[in-house]
N, C-alpha and C positions, 0 to 999 in steps of 0.2 A: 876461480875466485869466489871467496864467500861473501854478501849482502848480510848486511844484520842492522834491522831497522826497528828502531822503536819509539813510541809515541806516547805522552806523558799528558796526564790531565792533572793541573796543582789547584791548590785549595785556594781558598777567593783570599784569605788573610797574605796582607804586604804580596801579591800573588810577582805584580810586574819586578820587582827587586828578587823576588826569587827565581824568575823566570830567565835573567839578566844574568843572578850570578850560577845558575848552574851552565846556563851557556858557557859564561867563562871555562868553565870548571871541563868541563866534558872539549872544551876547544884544548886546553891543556893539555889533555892526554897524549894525542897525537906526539909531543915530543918527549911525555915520558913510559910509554911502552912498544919497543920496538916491532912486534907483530901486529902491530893497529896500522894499515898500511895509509887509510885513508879518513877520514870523518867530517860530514858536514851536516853540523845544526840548524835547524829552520824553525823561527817564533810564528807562530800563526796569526794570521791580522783576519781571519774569516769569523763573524760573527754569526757561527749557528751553534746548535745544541748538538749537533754532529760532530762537529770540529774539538781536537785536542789543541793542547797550546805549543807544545815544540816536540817537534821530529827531530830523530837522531838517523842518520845515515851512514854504518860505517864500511870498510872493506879488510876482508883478510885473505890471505895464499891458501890458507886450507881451515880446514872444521878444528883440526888441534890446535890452531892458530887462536882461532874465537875461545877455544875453550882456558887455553893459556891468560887472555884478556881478560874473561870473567873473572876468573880469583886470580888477577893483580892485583896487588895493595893499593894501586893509586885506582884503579879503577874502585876496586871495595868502597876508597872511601868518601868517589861521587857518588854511590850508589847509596850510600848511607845518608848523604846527604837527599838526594832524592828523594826517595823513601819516610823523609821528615819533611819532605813540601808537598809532595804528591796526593792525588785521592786515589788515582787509575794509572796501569798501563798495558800497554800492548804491546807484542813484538814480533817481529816476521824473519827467518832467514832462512836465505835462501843460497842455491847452487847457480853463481853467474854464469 
């Protein structure tokens, strides 16, 4: 199984409404890309200068699995939208 985690720091403008709706956004997937076997999002409530504001945790059967998800068009076009709220991110994956 593949892990593929990544963690999003957004920009201080309307930040919670953006926060809210790429949740939605990224919970959606799930039933529109069959190779996304699993995904769960997490809003951070930790106030430090360490801390990002939402984790994405998702799962796939293999690496060509993940890579099939990346350039999906419904994925693309959360990622577009991210990428217009965001300042930072980070990502980790791994072999479960």
């Amino acid at each position: 199984m593949i892990v593929h985690i990544v963690m999003f720091k957004f920009k201080e403008e309307n930040k919670k409404e953006n926060i809210a709706k790429v949740e939605v956004e990224l919970n959606a997937l799930v039933e529109k890309i069959d190779v996304l076997k699993s995904m769960e999002v997490g809003v951070n409530f930790t106030d430090s200068e360490r801390a990002f504001d939402l984790c994405l945790y998702s799962t796939f059967e293999t690496q060509e699995d993940l890579k099939t998800y990346a350039v999906h068009p419904e994925h693309l076009k959360v990622v577009e939208l991210i990428k217009s709220v965001t300042l930072e991110s980070k990502v980790v994956d791994y072999i479960k």
